[in-house]
C-alpha positions in Angstrom: -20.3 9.8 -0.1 -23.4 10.0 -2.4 -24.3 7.3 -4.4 -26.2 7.9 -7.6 -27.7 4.6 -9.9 -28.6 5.7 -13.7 -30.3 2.6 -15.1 -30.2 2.1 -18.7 -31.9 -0.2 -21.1 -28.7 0.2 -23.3 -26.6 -1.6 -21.0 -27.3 -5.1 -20.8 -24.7 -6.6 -18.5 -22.2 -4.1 -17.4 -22.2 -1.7 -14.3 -19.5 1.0 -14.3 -18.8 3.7 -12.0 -17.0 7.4 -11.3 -17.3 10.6 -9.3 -18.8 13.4 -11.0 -19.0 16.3 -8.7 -18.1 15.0 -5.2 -21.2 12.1 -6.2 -20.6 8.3 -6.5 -22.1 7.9 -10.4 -22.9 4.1 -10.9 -24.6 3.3 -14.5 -26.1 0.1 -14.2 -28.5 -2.5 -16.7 -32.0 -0.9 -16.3 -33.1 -5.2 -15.8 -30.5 -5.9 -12.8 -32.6 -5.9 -9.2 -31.8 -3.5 -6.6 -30.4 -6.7 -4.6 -28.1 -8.1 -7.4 -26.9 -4.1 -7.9 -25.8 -3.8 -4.4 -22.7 -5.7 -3.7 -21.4 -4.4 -7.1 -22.0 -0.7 -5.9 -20.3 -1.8 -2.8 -17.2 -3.2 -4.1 -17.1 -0.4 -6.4 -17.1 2.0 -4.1 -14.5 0.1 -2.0 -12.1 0.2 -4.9 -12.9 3.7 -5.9 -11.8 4.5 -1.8 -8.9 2.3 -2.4 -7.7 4.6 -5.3 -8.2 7.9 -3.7 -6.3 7.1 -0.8 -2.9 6.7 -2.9 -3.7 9.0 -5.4 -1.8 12.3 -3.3 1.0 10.0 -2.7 4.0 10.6 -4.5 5.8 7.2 -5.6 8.5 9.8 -6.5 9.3 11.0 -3.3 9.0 7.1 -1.8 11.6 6.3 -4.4 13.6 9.5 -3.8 14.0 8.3 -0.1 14.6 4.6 -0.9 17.9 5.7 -2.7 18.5 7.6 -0.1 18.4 5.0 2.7 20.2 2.9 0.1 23.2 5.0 -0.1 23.5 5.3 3.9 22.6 2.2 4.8 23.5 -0.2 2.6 26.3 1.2 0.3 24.0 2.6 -2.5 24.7 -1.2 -3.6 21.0 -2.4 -3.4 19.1 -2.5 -7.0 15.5 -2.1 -7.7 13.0 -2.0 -10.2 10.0 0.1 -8.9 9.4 1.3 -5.2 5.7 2.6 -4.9 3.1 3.7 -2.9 -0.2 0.9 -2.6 -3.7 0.5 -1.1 -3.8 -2.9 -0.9 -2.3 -4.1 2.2 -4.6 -4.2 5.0 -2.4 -6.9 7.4 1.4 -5.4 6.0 3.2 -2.6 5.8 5.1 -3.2 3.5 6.1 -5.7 0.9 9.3 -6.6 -1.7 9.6 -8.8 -4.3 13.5 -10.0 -4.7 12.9 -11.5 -8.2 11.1 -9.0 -9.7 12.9 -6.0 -7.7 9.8 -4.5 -6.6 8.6 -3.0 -3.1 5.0 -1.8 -2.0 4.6 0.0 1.1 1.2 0.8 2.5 -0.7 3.9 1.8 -1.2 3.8 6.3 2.3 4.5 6.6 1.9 8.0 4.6 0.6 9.4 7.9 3.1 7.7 10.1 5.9 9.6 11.7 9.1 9.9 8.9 11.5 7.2 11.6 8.3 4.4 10.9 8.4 5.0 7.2 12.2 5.1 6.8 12.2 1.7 8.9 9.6 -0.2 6.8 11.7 0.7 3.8 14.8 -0.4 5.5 13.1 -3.2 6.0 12.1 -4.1 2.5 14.9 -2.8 1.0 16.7 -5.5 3.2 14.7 -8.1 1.8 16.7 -7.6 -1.8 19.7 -8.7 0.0 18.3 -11.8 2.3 14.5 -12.7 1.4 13.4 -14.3 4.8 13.6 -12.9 8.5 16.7 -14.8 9.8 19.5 -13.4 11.9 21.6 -11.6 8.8 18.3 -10.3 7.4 17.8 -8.6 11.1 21.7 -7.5 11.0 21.1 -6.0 7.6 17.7 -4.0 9.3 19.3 -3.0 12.4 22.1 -0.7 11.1 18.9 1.2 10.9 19.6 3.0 14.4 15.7 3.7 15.1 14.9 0.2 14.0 13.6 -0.6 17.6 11.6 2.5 18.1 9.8 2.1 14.8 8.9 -1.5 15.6 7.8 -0.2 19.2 5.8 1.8 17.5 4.3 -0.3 15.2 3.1 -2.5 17.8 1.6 -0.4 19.7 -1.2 1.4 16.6 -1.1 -3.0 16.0 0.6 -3.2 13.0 3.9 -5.0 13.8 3.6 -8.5 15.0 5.3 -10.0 17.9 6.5 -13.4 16.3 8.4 -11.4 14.0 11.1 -10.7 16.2 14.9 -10.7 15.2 
């Protein structure tokens, strides 16, 4: 992507950014050197690309399916507070929160086949029940039947561990 600097004298300390027309806009201090301006620029741009790549998600639909799962695999007992899409997670795919009833899978799932999304949120939605990975946390996540597929899978793009067997 384009990146465009517009110095001002107005601005004395702060650096903002946004897209305008398919170009990365930056306004920065007219005063701040090219080499203080550039790891700003990039970390902006790195949060900008963060943002975009969860922004044709639909935490509706993630939600939609969670209750779904819920109802066949564990009662429709479980109890949540949000389930939503993030762009965070780099090393996990997923993530939950028992306390705070909250579960984050990662936007590199959205591309994934349905059977590897449906088995992270399994997954997660098994950690409301039993927080850790121990042998009824791994009961709960295989009445998933493709449980084993979708960890197969995982592996092999190199985003399941092995030490994080049942």
């Amino acid at each position: 992507m384009e990146v465009k600097v517009i110095r001002s004298d107005n601005r004395v300390k702060t650096v903002s950014a946004r897209e305008v027309d398919g170009v990365f806009e930056v306004r920065a201090p007219a005063q701040m050197s090219d080499a203080e301006l550039e790891p700003v620029v990039q970390n902006l741009l790195k949060r900008w690309q963060r943002r975009q790549a969860t922004a044709d998600l639909d935490d509706a639909d993630l939600e939609r399916r969670a209750r779904e799962l819920n109802r066949q695999y564990f009662g429709g007992k479980l109890r949540w507070k949000s389930v939503r899409w993030v762009s965070n997670q780099n090393t996990r795919n997923g993530s939950c929160t028992p306390s705070q009833g909250t579960i984050r899978i990662s936007h590199r799932l959205a591309k994934m086949p349905a059977f590897v999304r449906d088995y992270v949120l399994v997954h997660e939605l098994a950690h409301l029940v039993e927080a850790n990975h121990g042998p009824r946390f791994w009961k709960l996540v295989n009445r998933y039947p493709r449980t084993e597929r979708a960890r197969g899978y995982l592996m092999a793009v190199g985003l399941e561990a092995l030490e994080d067997e049942p």
